[in-house]
N, C-alpha and C positions, 0 to 999 in steps of 0.2 A: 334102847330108845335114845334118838341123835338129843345134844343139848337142845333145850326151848329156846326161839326165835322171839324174841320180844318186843312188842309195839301198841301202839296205842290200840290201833282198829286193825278187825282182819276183813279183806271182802274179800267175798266169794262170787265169783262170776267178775270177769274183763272185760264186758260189752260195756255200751254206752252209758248205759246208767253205773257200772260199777268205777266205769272212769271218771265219771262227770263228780262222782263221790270225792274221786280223789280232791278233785279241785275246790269243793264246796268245806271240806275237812280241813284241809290245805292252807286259809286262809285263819283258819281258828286253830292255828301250831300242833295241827294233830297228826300225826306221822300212819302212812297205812303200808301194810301189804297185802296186794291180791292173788288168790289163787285162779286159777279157772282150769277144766277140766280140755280144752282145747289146745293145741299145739302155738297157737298166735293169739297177740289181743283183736276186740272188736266182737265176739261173741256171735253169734248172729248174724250180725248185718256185715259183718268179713266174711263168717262160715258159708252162708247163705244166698245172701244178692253181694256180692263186692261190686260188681259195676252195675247194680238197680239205681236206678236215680230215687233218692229221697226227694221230695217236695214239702216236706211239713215240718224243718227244723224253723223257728224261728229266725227270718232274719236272713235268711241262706235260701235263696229262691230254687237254688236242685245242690244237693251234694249225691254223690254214691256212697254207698255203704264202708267200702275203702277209706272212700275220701274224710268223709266225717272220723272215721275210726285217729287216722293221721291227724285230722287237726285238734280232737281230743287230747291225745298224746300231745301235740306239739303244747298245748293247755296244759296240762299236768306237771313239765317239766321241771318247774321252778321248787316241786313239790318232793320231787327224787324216791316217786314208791319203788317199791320192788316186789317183782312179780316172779310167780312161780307158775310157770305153763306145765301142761301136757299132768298135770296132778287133779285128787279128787281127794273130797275134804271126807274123810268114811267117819272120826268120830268127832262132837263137838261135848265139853263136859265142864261145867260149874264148879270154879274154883275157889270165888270169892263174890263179896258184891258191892260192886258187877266187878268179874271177872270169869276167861274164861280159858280153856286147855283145847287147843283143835287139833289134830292128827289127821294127814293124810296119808294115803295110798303108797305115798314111797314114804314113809318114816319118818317125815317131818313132823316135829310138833312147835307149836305157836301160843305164846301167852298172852293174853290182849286183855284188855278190858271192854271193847265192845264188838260185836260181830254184825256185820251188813253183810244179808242175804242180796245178790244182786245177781243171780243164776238166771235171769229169761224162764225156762220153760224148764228149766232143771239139763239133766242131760239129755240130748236130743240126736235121735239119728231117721234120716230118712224113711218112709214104708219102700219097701222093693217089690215090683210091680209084679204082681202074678204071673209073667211069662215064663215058662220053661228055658233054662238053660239062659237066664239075663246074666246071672255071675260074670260070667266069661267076657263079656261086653265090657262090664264095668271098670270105669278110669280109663279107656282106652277108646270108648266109641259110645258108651252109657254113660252120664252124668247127672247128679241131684240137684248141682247148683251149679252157674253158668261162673268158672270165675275170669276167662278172656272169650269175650266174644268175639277174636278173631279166628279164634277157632273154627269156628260155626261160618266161618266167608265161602263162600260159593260151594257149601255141602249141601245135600240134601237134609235136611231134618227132619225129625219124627216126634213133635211136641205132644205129651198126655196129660188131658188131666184138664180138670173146666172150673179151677179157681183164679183167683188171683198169679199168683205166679204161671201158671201155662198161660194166660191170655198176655199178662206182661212180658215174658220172654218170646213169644209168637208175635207182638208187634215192635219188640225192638230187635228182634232179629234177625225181619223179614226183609229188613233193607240189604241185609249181608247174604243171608244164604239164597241158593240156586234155587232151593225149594220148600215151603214150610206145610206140610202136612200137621193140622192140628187133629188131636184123634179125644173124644169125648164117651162114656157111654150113653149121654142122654143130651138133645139138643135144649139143654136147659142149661145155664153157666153161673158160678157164685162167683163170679168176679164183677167186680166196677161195672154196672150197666153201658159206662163212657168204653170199656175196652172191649168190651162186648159188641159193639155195635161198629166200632174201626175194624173188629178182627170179622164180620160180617161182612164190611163193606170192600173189604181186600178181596173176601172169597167171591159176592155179586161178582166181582171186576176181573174174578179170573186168576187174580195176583198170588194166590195162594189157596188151598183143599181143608174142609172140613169135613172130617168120616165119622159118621155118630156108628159107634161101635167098641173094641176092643181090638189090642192087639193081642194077637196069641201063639205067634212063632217069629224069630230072627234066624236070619240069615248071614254069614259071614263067616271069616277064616284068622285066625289069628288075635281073636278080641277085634277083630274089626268089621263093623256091619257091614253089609249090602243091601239087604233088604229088610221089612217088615211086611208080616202077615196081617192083615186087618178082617178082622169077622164083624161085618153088619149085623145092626138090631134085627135084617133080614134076613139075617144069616146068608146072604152073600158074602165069599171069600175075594178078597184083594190082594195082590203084591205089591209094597211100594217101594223104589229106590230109596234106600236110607244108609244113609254114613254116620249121622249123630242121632243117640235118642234120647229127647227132657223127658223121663217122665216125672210129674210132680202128685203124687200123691198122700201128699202133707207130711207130718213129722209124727214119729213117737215118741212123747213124752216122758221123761223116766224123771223122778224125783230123788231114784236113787237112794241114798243114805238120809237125805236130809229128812226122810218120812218116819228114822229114827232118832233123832235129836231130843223128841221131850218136847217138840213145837207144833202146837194145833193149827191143824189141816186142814180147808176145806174144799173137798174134790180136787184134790190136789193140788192146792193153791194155799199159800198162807193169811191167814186173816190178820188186820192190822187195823192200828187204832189210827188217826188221821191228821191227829195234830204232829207229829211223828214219824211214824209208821213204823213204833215199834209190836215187833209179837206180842205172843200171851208169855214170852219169858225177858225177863228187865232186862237190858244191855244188848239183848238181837233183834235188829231191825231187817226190814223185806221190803225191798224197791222195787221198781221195775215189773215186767209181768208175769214174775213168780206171786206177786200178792193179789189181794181181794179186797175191796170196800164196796161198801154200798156209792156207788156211780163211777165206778172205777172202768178207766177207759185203758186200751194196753197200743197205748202212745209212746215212743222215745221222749217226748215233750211234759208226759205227764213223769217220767223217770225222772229227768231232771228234779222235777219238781218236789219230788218227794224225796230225791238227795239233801237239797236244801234245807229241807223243813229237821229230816234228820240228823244232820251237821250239829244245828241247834240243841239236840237234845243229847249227842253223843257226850257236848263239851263238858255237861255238866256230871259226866259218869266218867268224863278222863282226870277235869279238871274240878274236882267240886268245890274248892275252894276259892278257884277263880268267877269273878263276875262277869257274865257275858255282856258284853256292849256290843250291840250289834252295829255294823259301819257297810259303806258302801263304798265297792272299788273306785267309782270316777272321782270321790274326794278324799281318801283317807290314806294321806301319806303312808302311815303303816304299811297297808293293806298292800298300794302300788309296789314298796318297797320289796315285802314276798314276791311279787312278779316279778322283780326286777326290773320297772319301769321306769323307775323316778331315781 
């Protein structure tokens, strides 16, 4: 067992909310480190959409998933965590109180006094579309998530799947590619009724194909497509030219180890109390959309939110003897002075 890495707070998960943590911690002299089970920070919104335009951060009328990812960090910095990619947190175990002993996957272990769950959806890997022989495509002509949409310039595409993400990649990538075949089993779609009805009015106009059906055979030599098979709800066969193909049929879920921690569950979600958001165990908190309340929205903005709240209550399990004053950045020389402002 390597020597224990010692620090105030450990988080788990490097998306938005586990960075945002950093800075809200940050400013009450609390030192963190984060793990996250991904090769890069941004969690999510890096793994997933990096060039999606967000529209709902506060304040920031469109960032990408990237972009925000970056100016989080570029926020954080005055703060100096350290981070441990490409790891997974397998044991978490009760050492004092609060205190706690984490162990990951490569052999690290961590002694903190408080632990912030900040994992999204825990670990998460694409569904792989029912087609025969898709492996072969995949990272070369198959993709889960768009991360240069120049890729995608004057190819053919082969967008699947009638959520959110196939109707948003099908109208932001209709300007670039030669051709966007969206392919659906049922002309019924869970995305934004608003993106539903532009990706409608592209196909009236000719501008682009909607096939309610499945696809069920590719074509191509070397990982690289040529075509796709399309089987109609009338069981009509189609061939369509295709070089790229999205298909999005959502994520699997895995919570992994943290479902053995000793921390109540609910549908695989952790339940949290609100003023806080710490668990049913003292010193581990759950932010972001790994947790559960009653009106609990799974917003980047509501993350935030509940980093904040739990800053507040980490201090007094870092620092118990200290009295919290709570202060505001636009006036408290202190506060500026961490940033390095003043």
């Amino acid at each position: 067992m390597s020597e224990a890495i010692k620090t105030d707070v450990l988080i788990i998960g490097a998306g938005p909310c586990g960075l945002f943590a950093v800075f809200e911690l940050g400013l009450l002299d609390i030192k963190a480190h984060l793990i996250d089970i991904l090769d890069k920070v941004g969690g999510q919104c890096a793994e997933l959409y990096p060039e999606k335009p967000i529209y709902d951060i506060p304040g920031v009328p469109m960032v990408t998933g990237q972009g925000l990812t970056e100016q989080l960090m570029e926020q954080i910095k005055p703060f100096s965590p350290t981070f441990h990619l490409g790891e997974m947190v397998e044991k978490v175990e009760k050492i004092g109180d609060p205190g706690f002993r984490v162990t990951t996957d490569a052999g690290k272990v961590f002694e903190c006094k408080v632990v912030v769950i900040a994992a999204g959806g825990g670990s998460f890997q694409p569904k792989r579309p029912p087609v025969p022989g898709v492996e072969a495509y995949e990272g070369t002509s198959v993709f889960y998530a768009v991360r240069k949409m120049e890729q995608f310039r004057d190819k053919n595409v082969v967008i699947v799947g009638g959520g959110d993400s196939a109707l948003d990649w099908t109208l932001n990538l209709h300007p670039l590619a030669k051709r966007i075949t969206l392919v659906h089993r049922r002309d019924d779609f869970r995305a934004a009724p608003h993106s539903v009805e532009q990706m409608r009015a592209l196909v009236a106009s000719g501008k682009m194909d909607l096939r309610i059906g499945q696809v069920t055979a590719l074509e191509g030599a070397n990982g690289q497509l040529s075509a796709a098979t399309i089987k109609g709800n009338d069981n009509a066969v189609e061939t369509v030219p295709c070089e790229m193909m999205l298909p999005f049929f959502g994520l699997t879920m895995k919570l992994g180890p943290v479902a053995e921690w000793g921390i109540a569950l609910e549908h695989n979600l952790i339940p949290v109390e609100t003023s806080a958001f710490e668990t049913s165990v003292p010193g581990i908190f759950a932010i972001g959309d790994i947790n559960t309340y009653p009106g609990k929205i799974k917003l980047i903005l509501c993350g935030f939110h509940e980093g904040a709240l739990m800053a507040q209550k980490a201090h007094r399990y870092v620092y118990p003897e200290k009295r919290l004053v709570f202060q505001y950045t636009t006036s408290s020389s202190s506060l500026q002075k961490k940033l390095g402002v003043n």
